[in-house]
N, C-alpha and C positions, 0 to 999 in steps of 0.2 A: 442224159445225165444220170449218172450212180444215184443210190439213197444210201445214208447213212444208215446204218442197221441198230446204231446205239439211237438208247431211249433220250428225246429231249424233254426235257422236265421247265415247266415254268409255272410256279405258285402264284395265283392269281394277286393282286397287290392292290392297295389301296393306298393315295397321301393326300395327307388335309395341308400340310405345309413342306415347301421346298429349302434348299439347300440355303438359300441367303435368309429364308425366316429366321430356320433354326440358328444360324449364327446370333441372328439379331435378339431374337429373345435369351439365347444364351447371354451375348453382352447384356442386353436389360439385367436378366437373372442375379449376373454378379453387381452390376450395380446397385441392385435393393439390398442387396447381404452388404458392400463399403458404405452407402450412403445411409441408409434408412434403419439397416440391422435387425436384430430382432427381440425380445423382450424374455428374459430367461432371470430366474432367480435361486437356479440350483449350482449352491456355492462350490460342488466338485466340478462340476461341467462348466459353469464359469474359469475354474483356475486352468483345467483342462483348454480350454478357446484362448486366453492368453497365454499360458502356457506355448502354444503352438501360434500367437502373430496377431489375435485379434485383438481387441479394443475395446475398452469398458465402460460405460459411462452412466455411472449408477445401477439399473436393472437395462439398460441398451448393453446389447455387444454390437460390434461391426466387424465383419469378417469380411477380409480381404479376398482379394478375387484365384490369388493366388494360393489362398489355402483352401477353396472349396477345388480347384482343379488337380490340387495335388491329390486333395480324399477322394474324386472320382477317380484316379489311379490306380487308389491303390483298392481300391474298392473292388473285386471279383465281379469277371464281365459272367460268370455263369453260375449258377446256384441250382444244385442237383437234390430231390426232396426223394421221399422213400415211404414205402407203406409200414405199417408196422413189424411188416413180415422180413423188412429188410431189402424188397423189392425197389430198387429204382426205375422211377414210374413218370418223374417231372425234370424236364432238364430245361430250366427257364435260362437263356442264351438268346441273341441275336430276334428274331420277329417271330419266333413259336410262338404259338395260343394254346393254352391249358385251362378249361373251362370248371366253373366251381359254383357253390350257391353262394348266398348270403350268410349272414349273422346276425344275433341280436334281435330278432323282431318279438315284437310285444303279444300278439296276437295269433291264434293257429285256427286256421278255416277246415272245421271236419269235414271229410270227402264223402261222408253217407248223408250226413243231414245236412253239410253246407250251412252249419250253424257257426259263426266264431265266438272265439271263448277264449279267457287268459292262458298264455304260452306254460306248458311245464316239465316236469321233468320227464315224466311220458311222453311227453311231443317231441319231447329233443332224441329222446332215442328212437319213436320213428321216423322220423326224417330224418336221421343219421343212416340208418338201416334202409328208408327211400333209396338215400343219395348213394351208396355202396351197391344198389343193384340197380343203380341206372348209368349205362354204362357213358355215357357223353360227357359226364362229371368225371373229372382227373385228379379230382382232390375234394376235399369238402370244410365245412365251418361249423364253428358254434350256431347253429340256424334260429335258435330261439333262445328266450330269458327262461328261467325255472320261476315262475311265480307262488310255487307250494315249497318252497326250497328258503330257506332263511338268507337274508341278502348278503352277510356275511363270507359265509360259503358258495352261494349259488354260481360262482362264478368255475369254481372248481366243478361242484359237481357236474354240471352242464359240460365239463371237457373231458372229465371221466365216462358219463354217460354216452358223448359222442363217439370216444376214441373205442370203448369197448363194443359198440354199432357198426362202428364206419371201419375196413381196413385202410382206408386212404388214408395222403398226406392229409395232416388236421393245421388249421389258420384261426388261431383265437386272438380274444383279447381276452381282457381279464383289469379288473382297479389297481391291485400295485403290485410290486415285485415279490413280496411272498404270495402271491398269487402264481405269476409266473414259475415261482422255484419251486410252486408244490406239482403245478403241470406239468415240468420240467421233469419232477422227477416220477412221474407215474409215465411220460414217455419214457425215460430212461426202462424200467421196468418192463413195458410192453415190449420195446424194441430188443433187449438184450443187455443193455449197459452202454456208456459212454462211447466205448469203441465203436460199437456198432451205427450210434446214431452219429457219428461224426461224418460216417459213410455216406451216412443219405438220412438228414433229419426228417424225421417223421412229421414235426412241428416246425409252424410258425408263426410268431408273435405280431398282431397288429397294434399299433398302437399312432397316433394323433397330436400331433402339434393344433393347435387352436388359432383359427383364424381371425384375424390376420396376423400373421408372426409374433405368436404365443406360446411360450414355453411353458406348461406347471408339469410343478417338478415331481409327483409322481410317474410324469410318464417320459421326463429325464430317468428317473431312475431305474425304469424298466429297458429305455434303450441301451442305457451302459451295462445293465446286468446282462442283457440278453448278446450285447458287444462280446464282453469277457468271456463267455461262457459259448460262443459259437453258434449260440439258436438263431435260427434265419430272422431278419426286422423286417417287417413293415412299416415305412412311414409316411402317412398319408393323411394331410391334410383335408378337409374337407368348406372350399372354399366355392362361398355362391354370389352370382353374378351382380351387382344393383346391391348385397346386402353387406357380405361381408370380402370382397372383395370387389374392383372396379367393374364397370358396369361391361367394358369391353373386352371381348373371349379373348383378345391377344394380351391386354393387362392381368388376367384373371390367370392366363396361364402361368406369366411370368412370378405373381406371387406365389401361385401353389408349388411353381418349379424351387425357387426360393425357400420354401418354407418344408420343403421336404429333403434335398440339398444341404437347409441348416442342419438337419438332422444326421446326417450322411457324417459332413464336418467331424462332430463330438463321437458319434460312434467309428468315425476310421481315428480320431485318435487315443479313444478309450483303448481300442484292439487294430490295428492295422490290419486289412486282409477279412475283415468278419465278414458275413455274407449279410448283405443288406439289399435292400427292395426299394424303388422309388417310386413316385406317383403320387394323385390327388383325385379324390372324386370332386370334379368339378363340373358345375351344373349353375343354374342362375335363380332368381330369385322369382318365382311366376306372380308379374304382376296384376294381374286378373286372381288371385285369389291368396297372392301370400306366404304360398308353400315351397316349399324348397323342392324341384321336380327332379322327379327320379327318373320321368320317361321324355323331357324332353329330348330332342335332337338335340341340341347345344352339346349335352352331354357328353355324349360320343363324338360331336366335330371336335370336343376340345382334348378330351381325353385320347383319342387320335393323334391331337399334336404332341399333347407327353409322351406318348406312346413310341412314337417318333422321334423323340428330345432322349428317351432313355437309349436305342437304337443308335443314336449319336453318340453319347455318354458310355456306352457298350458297359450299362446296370441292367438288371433286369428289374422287370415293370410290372406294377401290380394294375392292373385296367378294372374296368366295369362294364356289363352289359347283361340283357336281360334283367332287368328293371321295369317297374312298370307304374304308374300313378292309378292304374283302371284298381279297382273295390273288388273286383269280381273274373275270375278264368276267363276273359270273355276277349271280343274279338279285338277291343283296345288294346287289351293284354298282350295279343299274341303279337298286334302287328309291332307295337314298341318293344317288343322280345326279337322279333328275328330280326329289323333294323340295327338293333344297337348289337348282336352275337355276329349279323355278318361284316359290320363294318368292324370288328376289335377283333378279328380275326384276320380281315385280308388289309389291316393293316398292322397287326403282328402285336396285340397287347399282353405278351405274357400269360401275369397269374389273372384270368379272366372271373372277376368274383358275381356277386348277385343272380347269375344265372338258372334262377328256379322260384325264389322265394321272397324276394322285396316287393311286395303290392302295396298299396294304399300307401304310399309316400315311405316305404320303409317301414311298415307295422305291421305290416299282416303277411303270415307263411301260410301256405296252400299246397299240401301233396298234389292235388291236381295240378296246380301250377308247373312245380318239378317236372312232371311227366312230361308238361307240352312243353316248355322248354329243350327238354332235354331231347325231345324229341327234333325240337329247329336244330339245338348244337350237333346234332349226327349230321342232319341235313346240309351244317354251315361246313361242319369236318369233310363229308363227302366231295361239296362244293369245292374245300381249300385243294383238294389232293389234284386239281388241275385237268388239263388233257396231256396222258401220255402219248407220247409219239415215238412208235417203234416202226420196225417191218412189218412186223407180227399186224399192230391195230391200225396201221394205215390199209390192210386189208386188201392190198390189188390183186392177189392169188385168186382171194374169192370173191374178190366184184368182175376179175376175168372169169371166174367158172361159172358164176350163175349168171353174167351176162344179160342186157336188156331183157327186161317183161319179166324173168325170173321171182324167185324170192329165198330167202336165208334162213326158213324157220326150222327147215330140218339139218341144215349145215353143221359139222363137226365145230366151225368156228363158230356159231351161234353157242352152245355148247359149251363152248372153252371160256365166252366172253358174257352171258347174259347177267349174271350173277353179281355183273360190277354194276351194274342198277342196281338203286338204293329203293330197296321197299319201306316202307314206314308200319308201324303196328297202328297207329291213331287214324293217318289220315287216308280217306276213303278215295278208291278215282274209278268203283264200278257206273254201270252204268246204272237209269230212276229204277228200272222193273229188278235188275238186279238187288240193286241195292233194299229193294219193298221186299221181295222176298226175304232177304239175309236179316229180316228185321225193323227195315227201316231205324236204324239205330242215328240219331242225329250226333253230333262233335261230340257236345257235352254229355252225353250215354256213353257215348263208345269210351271218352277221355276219363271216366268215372271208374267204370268198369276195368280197361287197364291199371289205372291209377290202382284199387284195390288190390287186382290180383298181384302187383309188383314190389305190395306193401307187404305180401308173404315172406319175403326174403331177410332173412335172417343171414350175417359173416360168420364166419367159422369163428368160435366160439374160445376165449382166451380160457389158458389151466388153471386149475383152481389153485397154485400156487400162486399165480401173478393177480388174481381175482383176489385171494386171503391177501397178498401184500397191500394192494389199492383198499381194503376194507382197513387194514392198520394203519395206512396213511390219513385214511379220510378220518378216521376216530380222534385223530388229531390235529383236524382242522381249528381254525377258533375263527 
């Protein structure tokens, strides 16, 4: 029997739910938007939902099933994002993974003394600078609060700070829409101007529906601005199991499917066509202590099935993984890190956030953390890339020439092929006397020690043109 000499390709795959779920929570899905609706009291976006077939009743809308299927339509199955350079870097489509950090966290764990302390505006720009020379991150976020930063502002400066660090695609949020329009326009500025970033936005807007099927209307008001004007949305619920949504992962999905959905609606009829994002971090209520868990499994079984549901819907999907509830870099850390990176990967969740930085229930960022993260997502990316199969790597040339008892270490094919092993900087595989000599350096030395040296790394550095414009913007912040 011949061999085929072309390469077969098959990306390793993962699914939490089959073909008749997804119908089924689909139907659920549009059932909660006819029956139950949602709670909105933003008078444009109300006229907007009837305008287009829904249904009012007081602060309830009801949106038919037939209007949330037409906005998934028309909705863009693919959404292509851009570094500031103009690079297109992210092409969220069909089961890709694009891995990214977190946002927002209150707290920054320093890497020499391991002391935490309030998040600031120094902290956002090094781990902005982290996240741009660690290469397993595809994009990156507002990672921390500015707490030396007046709160007014702080939400701007924190995206200035980052965008000027990080050349990647950047994922904020930010309180209301001139928030948005001043970010909006310092990416315009970095990138080049409008034209440019229509190409491949640099930015993307997250923003939150409130659970359970809650509109407030400043964050209506950022979905429509960010509609109109073509900035990619985020919208993403954040719905927990027992608390604020039903106790069981199959109704929990369907609300967040729902409540992110509704949002979909209003933004494909503010702008038909805009590029919009779907998804929910959903997680459940840990009842053993109360907190909303960032590292349970549930997590990832459920966010899996959205994952899946957008896959369906042919939107691209905002996931989560790499999370962790441990306090500390520590071995809890790592293992609810690489669980939730391999399974939101081999089952294809998009814009993949939290990956470096959400510890202690979402409060605490840690460069160290980044590192070893970033370190599993090389590991999960090397993993996703499969076993090829050609002429070439099935190898019978050279398992006939060096034949029984032989060996391959001096072979030209050895040679050609060692290099697709994946070596790690962090993790150690010599042998004890070896390893005593080289130091005996244990995880957390060696993870400390890269950690630092990769904290050198400064992006090429923006003109002082586009530096003097962002300082005349910001002078007129209020």
């Amino acid at each position: 029997m011949g061999l085929n000499t072309d390469e077969l390709y098959f990306k390793p795959q993962l699914k939490v739910i089959n073909d008749d779920q997804i119908k089924q929570i689909h139907a659920a899905t549009l059932e909660v938007l006819e029956r139950t609706g949602i709670k909105i009291t933003h008078k444009p976006a109300i006229d907007l939902l009837v305008a287009g077939g829904a249904t009012v009743d007081g602060d309830r809308v009801r949106i038919p099933g037939w209007m949330v299927e037409d906005a998934i339509r028309k909705s863009p199955s693919r959404v292509v994002l851009g570094k500031r350079t103009g690079e297109r870097t992210v092409h969220l489509e069909r089961d890709k993974s694009y891995f990214g950090p977190s946002l927002d966290c209150v707290e920054y764990c320093d890497p020499e003394t391991h002391r935490r302390m309030p998040f600031s505006s120094e902290h956002v720009k090094t781990t902005a600078a982290l996240a741009d020379a660690l290469p397993g991150f595809d994009w990156c976020m507002t990672i921390g609060m500015a707490a030396d930063v007046h709160p007014d502002i702080a939400d701007r400066v924190i995206a200035r700070n980052t965008m000027e660090n990080c050349e990647k695609p950047l994922v904020f949020c930010c309180k209301d829409t001139n928030s948005v329009k001043d970010i909006y326009e310092m990416a315009l500025v970095m990138c080049g101007g409008k034209k440019n970033f229509d190409k491949a936005p640099c930015i993307v807007h997250y923003s939150e529906p409130i659970s359970p099927l809650v509109y407030y209307d400043p964050a209506v008001d950022k979905l429509i601005y960010c509609a109109e004007n073509n900035i990619p949305l985020i919208n993403f619920p954040a719905p927990q199991a027992s608390g604020s949504s039903p106790s069981t992962f199959a109704g929990t999905i369907v609300q967040a499917s729902a409540e992110s959905l509704s949002g979909l609606v209003i933004h494909q009829l503010a702008n038909p066509g805009a590029p919009f994002i779907y998804g929910a971090f959903t997680t459940v209520l840990d009842m053993k202590t109360t907190i909303f868990s960032y590292g349970a499994n549930e997590l990832s079984l459920m966010t899996g099935a959205l994952a899946q549901m957008a896959q369906h819907y042919e939107i691209p999907f905002f996931g989560t993984a790499g999370a962790t509830d441990a306090k500390f870099c520590d071995a809890q850390a790592g293992a609810e890190a690489a669980f939730q990176c391999l399974s939101s990967a081999a089952i294809g969740s998009g814009l993949v956030h939290d990956c470096s930085s959400w510890m202690d229930h979402g409060f605490l960022a840690s460069p160290e953390y980044m590192v070893l993260v970033n370190d599993i997502v090389m590991s999960v990316k090397h993993y996703m890339k499969g076993i090829p199969v050609t002429q070439e790597t099935l190898a019978l040339d050279i398992i006939d020439k060096v034949g029984p008892g032989g060996n391959y270490i001096m072979e030209k094919h050895t040679m050609d092929h060692f290099k697709e092993v994946r070596y790690s900087e962090l993790f150690d595989r010599k042998v004890f006397d070896k390893w005593e000599k080289a130091g005996a350096k244990k995880m957390e030395q060696r993870l400390q020690e890269l950690t630092l040296k990769l904290m050198e790394h400064r992006p090429a550095p923006l003109s002082d043109e586009v530096i003097a414009e962002l300082d005349k913007m910001q002078a007129n912040w209020k």
